[in-house]
C-alpha positions in Angstrom: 71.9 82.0 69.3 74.9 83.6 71.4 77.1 84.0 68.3 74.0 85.7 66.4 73.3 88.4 68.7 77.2 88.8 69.4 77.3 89.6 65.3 74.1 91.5 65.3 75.8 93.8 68.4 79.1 94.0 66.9 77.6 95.5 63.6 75.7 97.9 65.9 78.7 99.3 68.0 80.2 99.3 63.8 76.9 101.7 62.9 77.3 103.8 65.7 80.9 104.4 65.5 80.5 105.2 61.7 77.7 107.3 62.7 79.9 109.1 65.2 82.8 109.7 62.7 80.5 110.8 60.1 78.7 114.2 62.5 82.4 115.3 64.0 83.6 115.3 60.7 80.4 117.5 59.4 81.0 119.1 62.8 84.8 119.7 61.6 84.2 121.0 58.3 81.7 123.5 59.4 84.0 124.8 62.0 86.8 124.8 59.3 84.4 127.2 57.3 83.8 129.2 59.7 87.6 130.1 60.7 88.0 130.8 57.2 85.0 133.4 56.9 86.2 135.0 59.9 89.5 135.1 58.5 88.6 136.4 55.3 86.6 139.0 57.3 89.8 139.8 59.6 92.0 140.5 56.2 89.3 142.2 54.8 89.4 145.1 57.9 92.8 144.7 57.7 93.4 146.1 54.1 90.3 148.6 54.6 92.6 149.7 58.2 95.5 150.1 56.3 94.1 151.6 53.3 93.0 154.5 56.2 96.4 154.8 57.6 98.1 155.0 54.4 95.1 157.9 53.8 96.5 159.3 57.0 99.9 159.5 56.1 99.8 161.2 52.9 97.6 164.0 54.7 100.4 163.7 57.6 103.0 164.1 54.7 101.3 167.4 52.5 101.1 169.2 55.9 104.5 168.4 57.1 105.7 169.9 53.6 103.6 173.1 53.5 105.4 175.9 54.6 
């Protein structure tokens, strides 16, 4: 009877430990997602930011060589 409920409680601690693995990885990959949409959102701004300055510069540039 002991060694019974010593199995039956050893493949529960098993089941909760897989259990346990199994949402922090889900928990993982959705956080991984995430960093990467908000990096892909960061570069995005990025390029549109420079895209502006570069704008800026060439107006800079035609007024610097106007007389």
């Amino acid at each position: 009877m002991v060694s019974l409920v010593h199995t039956a409680a050893t493949g529960i601690r098993d089941d909760v430990v897989t259990m346990f693995c199994k949402r922090m990885a889900a928990i993982h990959k959705k956080g991984r997602d995430h960093l990467e949409a908000l990096r892909e959102a960061h570069r995005a701004e990025s390029e549109r930011l420079l895209g502006v300055f570069g704008d800026v510069l060439s107006v800079v540039r035609e007024a610097m060589t106007q007389p």
